[in-house]
C-alpha positions as CSV (number, residue, x, y, z in Angstrom):
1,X,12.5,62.1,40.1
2,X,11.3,60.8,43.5
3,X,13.9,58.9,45.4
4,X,13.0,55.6,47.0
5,X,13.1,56.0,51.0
6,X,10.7,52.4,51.5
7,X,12.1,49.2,51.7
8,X,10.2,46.0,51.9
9,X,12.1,43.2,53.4
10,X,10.1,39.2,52.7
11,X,10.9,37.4,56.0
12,X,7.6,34.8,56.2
13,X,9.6,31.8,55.1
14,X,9.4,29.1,57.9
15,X,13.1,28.1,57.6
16,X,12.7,24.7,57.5
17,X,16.3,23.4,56.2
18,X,17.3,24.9,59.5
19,X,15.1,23.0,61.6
20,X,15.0,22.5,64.5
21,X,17.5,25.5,65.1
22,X,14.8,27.4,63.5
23,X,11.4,25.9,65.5
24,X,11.9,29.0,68.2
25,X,14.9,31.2,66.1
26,X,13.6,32.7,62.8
27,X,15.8,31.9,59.7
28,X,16.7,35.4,59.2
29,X,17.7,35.8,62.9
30,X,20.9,33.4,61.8
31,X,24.1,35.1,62.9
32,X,26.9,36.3,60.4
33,X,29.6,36.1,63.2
34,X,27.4,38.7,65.4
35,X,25.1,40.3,63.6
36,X,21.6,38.1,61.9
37,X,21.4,38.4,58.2
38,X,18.5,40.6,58.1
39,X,20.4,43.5,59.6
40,X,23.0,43.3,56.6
41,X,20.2,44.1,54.9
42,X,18.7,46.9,56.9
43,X,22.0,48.3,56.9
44,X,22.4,48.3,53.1
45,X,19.0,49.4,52.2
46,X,19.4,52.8,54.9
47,X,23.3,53.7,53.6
48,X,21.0,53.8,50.1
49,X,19.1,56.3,51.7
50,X,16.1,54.3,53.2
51,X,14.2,55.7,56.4
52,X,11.3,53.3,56.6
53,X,11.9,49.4,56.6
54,X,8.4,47.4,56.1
55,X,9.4,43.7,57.0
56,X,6.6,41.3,56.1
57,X,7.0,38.5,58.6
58,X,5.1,35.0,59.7
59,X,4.5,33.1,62.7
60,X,7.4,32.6,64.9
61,X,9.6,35.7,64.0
62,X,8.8,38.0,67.3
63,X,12.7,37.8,67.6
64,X,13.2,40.6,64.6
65,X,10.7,42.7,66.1
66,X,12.6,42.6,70.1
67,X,16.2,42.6,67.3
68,X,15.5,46.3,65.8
69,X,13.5,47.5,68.9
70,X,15.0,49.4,72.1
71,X,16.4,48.0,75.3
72,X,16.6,50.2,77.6
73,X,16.9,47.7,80.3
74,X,20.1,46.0,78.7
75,X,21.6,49.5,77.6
76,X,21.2,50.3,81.4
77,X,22.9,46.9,82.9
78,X,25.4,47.0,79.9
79,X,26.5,50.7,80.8
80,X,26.9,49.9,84.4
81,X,29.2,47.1,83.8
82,X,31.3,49.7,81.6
83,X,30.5,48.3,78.1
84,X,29.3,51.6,76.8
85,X,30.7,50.8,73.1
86,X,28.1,47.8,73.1
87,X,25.3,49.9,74.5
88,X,26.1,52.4,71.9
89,X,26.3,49.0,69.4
90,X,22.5,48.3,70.4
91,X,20.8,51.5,70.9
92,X,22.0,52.2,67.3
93,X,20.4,49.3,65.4
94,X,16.8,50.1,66.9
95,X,17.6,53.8,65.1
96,X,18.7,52.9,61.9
97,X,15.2,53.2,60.2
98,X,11.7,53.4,61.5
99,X,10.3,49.6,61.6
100,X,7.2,48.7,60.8
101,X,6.1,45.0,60.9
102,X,2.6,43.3,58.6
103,X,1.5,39.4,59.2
104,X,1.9,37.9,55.7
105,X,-1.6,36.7,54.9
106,X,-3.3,35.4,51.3
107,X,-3.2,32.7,49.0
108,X,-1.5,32.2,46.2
109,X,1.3,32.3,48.3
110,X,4.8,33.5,46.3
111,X,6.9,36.0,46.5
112,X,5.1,38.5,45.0
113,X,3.2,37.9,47.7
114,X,4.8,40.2,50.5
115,X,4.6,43.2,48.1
116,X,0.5,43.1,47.8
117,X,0.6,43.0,51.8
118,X,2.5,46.3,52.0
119,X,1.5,48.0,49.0
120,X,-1.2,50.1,50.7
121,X,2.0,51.5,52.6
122,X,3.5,52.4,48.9
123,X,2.2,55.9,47.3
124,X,1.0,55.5,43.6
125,X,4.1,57.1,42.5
126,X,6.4,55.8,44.8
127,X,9.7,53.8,44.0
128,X,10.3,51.2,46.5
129,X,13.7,48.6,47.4
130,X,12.6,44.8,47.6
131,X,14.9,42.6,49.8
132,X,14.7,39.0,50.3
133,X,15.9,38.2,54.4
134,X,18.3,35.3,53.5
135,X,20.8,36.6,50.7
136,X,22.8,39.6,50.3
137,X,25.9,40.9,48.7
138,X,29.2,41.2,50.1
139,X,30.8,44.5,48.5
140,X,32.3,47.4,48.9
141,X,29.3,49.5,47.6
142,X,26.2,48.4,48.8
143,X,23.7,46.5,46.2
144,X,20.7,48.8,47.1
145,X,23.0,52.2,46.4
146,X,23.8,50.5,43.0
147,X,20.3,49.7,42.0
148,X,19.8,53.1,43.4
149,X,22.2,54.7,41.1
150,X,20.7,52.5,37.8
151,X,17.3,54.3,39.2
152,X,18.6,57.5,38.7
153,X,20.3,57.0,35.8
154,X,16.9,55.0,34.1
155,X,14.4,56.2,36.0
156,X,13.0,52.3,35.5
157,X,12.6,49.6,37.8
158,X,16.5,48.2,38.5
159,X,16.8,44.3,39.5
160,X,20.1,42.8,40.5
161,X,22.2,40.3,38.3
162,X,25.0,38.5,38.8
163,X,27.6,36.5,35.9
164,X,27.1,32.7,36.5
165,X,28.8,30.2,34.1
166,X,25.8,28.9,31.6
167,X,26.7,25.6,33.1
168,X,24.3,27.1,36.3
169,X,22.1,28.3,34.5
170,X,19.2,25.6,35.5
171,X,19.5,26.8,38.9
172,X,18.2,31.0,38.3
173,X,15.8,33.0,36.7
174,X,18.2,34.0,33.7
175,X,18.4,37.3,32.2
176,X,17.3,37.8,28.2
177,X,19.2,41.6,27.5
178,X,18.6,44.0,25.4
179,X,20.7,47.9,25.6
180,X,24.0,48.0,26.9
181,X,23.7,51.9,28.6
182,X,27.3,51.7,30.7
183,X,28.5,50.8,33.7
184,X,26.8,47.5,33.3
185,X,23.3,48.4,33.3
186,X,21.2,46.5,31.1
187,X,17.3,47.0,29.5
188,X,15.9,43.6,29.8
189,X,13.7,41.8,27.8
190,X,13.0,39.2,29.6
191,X,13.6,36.5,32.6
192,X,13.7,33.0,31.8
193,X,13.0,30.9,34.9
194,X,16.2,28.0,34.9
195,X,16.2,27.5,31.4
196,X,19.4,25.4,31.5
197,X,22.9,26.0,29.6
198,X,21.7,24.9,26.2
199,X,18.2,27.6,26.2
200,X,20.2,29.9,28.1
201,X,20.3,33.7,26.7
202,X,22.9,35.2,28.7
203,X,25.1,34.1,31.6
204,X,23.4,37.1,33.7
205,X,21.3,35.7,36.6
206,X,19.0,37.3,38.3
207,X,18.9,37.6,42.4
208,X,17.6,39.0,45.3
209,X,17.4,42.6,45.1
210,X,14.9,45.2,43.5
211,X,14.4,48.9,42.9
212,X,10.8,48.5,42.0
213,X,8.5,51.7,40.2
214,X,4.7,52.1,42.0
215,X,3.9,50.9,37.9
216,X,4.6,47.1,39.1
217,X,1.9,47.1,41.8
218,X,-1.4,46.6,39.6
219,X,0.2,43.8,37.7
220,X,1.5,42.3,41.1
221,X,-2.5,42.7,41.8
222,X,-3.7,40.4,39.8
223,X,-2.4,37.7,41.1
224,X,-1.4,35.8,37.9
225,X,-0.8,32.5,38.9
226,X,2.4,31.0,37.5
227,X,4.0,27.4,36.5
228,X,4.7,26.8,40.6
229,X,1.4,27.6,41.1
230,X,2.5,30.8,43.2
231,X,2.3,34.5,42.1
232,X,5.8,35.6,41.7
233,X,8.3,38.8,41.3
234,X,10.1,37.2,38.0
235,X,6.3,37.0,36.3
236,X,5.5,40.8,37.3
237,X,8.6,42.3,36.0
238,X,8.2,40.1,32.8
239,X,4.9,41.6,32.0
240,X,6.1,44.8,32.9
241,X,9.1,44.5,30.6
242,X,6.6,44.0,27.9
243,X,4.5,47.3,28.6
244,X,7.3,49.5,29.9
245,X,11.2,49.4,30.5
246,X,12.6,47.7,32.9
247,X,16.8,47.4,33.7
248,X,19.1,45.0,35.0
249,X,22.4,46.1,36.9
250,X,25.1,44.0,37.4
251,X,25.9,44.0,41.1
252,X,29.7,44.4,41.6
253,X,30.5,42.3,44.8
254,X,30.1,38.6,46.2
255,X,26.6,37.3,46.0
256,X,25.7,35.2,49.6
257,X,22.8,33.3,49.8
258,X,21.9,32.0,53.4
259,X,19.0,29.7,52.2
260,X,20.5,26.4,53.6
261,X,23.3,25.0,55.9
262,X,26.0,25.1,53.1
263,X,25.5,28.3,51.9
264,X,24.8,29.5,55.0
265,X,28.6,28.5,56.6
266,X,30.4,30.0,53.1
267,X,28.4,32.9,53.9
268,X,29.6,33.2,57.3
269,X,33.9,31.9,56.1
270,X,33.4,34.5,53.7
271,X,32.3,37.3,55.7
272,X,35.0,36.4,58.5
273,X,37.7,36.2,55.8
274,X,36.8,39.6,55.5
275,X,37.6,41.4,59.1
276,X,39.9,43.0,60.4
277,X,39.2,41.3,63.8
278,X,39.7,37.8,62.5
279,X,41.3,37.3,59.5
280,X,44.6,36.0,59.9
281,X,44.3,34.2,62.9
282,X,40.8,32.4,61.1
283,X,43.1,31.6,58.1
284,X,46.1,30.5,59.4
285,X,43.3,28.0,61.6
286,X,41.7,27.1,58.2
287,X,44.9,26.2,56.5
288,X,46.1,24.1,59.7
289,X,42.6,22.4,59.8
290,X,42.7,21.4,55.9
C-alpha cells in the first residue's frame, strides 16, 4: 500500500470577515498565540508522515510564502543578540516539509477547486491529505495520523467527522453510515449537505480534513457543478461513494474552526487554556474578568 507523503493545503480564500485586518495579512496568517493557523496544519500533516506541502494560495498571501521560507538574515541578528532557542524556533519551520506554492486559477470556483490546480503534482496512484487553512483539531493525536491510520486499515479514501447534536445539523455536510469496522471508522454512504435535525441521518458531521485516493481526481475533473453553483469536495466523495468505498473516521479531539472573529477567539482561549506557559495565570484572569 503506498503511503501518502503529499499534502494539499486550500488557502485562496480572501478573508473577508477579517477585513480590514486581512486587506495586507492573509486569513490563514492569523496567530494562535504565536504561531498562524496554517502551521498547525503543516505540523500535523508532517508528524503524519508528509514531506511535501502543496499550498494553493490567491492574491495577497506572499506572507505564507516569506512564513515557511528561510531567514538567514534574522537567524543571524537573532543569534547575535543570544536568542539562539528562537533562531533554532525559525530555522525549523522553513524545514519541516518542502513547500511548494500554485496561483489558484479557474472557474467554477469551489473547493474542489484547489485539488484540480495541484493534481498534475499527484501520481495516478497516489494517496494525498486535503487540509482546509482555517480549521483544525485540537488533540492529542493528530487528525491527519488518524485518517492516516483509517487508510491503512481501509485502504479507502478517509474524511474526518465529528458528533454534533442533530439540533446543528443545518449548519454541516452530515454523514449517512453504513459499516461500523472499529475504532470508530465508518463506510459511508453518503453526505447530506445541512439537511437539518428532522432529515438528518446521523449526528456525524463532516469537517475539514481528507485522506483522499488518486481514484477521486477524474471525478473532481469534471467539474460537476453543484446546488451553490461551485464544484465541491462533498459532491466528489458522494459519487465516489457510489462507485467505490469510501470511510469516515471520527476524529478524537476538539474541532476549531478559525473562519470568523468568534470562532477565531475560542480557538485562540482554547488553545491557551491548553499550555503549559499560560494556563493558570490566563484562567485565574478569565474568572476575575467574568
Amino acid at each position: 500500500m503506498k503511503l501518502p507523503t503529499k499534502a494539499i493545503i486550500c488557502a485562496a480564500g480572501l478573508g473577508t470577515r477579517f477585513l480590514p485586518q486581512t486587506k495586507a495579512m492573509p486569513k490563514e496568517m492569523l496567530p494562535i498565540i504565536d504561531r498562524p493557523v496554517i502551521q498547525l496544519i503543516v505540523e500535523e500533516a508532517v508528524a503524519a508522515g508528509v514531506t511535501d506541502i502543496i499550498i494553493v494560495t490567491g492574491s495577497t498571501k506572499r506572507a505564507i510564502e516569506d512564513h515557511f521560507d528561510r531567514s538567514e538574515e534574522l537567524e543571524l541578528e537573532l543569534r547575535e543578540k543570544g536568542k539562539d532557542d528562537k533562531a533554532d524556533q525559525i530555522k525549523a519551520i522553513s524545514e519541516l516539509a518542502n513547500f511548494v506554492y500554485i496561483r489558484q486559477k479557474g472557474t467554477p470556483k469551489g473547493n474542489a477547486r484547489p485539488i484540480l490546480n495541484a493534481q498534475h503534482l499527484i501520481d495516478d496512484d497516489e494517496p494525498f491529505f486535503v487540509f482546509f487553512a482555517d480549521d483544525f483539531f485540537r488533540s492529542t493525536i493528530p487528525r491527519a495520523v488518524q485518517l492516516k491510520a483509517a487508510y491503512e486499515k481501509t485502504g479507502k479514501s478517509v474524511i474526518s467527522l465529528i458528533e454534533v447534536d442533530k439540533s446543528d445539523a443545518d449548519k454541516y455536510g452530515m454523514a449517512a453510515i453504513g459499516d461500523d469496522l472499529g475504532g470508530r471508522t465508518f463506510k459511508i454512504d453518503e453526505l447530506i449537505e445541512k439537511p437539518g435535525e428532522a432529515n438528518t441521518p446521523s449526528a456525524f458531521a463532516s469537517v475539514g480534513g481528507y485522506l483522499l485516493t488518486a481514484d477521486i481526481l477524474p471525478i473532481i475533473a469534471q467539474e460537476k457543478v453543484g446546488n451553490g453553483g461551485e464544484i465541491t469536495l462533498a459532491d466528489s466523495i458522494n459519487e465516489l461513494a457510489q462507485s467505490d468505498v469510501v470511510y469516515g473516521q471520527f476524529i478524537e479531539g476538539t474541532w476549531h474552526d478559525t473562519g470568523d472573529q468568534l470562532k477565531y477567539l475560542k480557538a485562540v482561549v482554547d488553545m491557551a487554556l491548553e499550555t503549559e506557559e499560560y494556563a493558570t495565570e490566563f484562567a485565574s484572569y478569565l474568572r476575575k474578568r467574568l
